[in-house]
C-alpha positions as CSV (number, residue, x, y, z in Angstrom):
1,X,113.2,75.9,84.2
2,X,110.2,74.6,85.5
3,X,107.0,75.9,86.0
4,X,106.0,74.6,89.7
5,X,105.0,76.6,92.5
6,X,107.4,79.0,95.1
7,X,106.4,79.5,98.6
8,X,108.2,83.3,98.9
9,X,109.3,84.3,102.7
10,X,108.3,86.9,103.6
11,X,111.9,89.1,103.0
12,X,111.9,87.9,99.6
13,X,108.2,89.3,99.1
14,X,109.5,92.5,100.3
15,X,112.4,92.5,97.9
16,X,110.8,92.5,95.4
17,X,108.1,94.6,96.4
18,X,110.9,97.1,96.9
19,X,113.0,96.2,93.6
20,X,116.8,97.0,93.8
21,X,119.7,94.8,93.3
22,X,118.2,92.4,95.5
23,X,115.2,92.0,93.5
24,X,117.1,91.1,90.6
25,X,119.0,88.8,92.5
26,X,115.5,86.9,93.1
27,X,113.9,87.7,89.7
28,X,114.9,84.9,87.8
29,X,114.0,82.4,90.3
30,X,110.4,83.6,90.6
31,X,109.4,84.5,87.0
32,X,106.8,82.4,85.0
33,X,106.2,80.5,87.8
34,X,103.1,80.0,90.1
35,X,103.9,82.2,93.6
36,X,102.3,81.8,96.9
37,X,102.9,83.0,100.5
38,X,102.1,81.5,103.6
39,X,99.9,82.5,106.1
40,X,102.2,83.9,108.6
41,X,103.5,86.3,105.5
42,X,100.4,87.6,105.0
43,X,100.2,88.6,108.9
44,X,103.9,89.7,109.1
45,X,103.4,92.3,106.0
46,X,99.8,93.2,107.8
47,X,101.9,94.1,110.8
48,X,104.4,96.2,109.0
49,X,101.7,98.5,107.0
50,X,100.2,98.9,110.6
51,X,103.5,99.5,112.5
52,X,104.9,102.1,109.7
53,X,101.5,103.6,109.3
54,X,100.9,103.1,106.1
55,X,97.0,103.9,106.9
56,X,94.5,102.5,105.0
C-alpha cells in the first residue's frame, strides 16, 4: 500500500474519532500513512464542540 498522504472529510474524522464498525471500515485505508484535514474540517469540528457544548 502506499505510504502518500489522505485528505480525511470531515465524517471520516469523526468516525474514527468515534470508533465503531465504521471506523474499521476506514481503518485500513488510513493506517501508516500521512493524514491531513482541510481547513473547513478544522472549522466544522470547531462548530460541533461549540454547538454540543463540549466547553473548553
Amino acid at each position: 500500500m502506499n505510504n502518500g498522504t489522505v485528505i480525511l472529510d470531515t465524517n471520516i474524522v469523526s468516525y474514527l474519532m468515534k470508533g465503531g464498525s465504521l471506523a474499521e471500515a476506514y481503518a485500513p485505508h488510513v493506517q501508516g500513512r500521512l493524514l491531513a484535514i482541510a481547513f473547513i474540517t478544522v472549522g466544522e469540528m470547531y462548530f460541533g464542540a461549540e454547538y454540543k457544548n463540549w466547553g473548553e
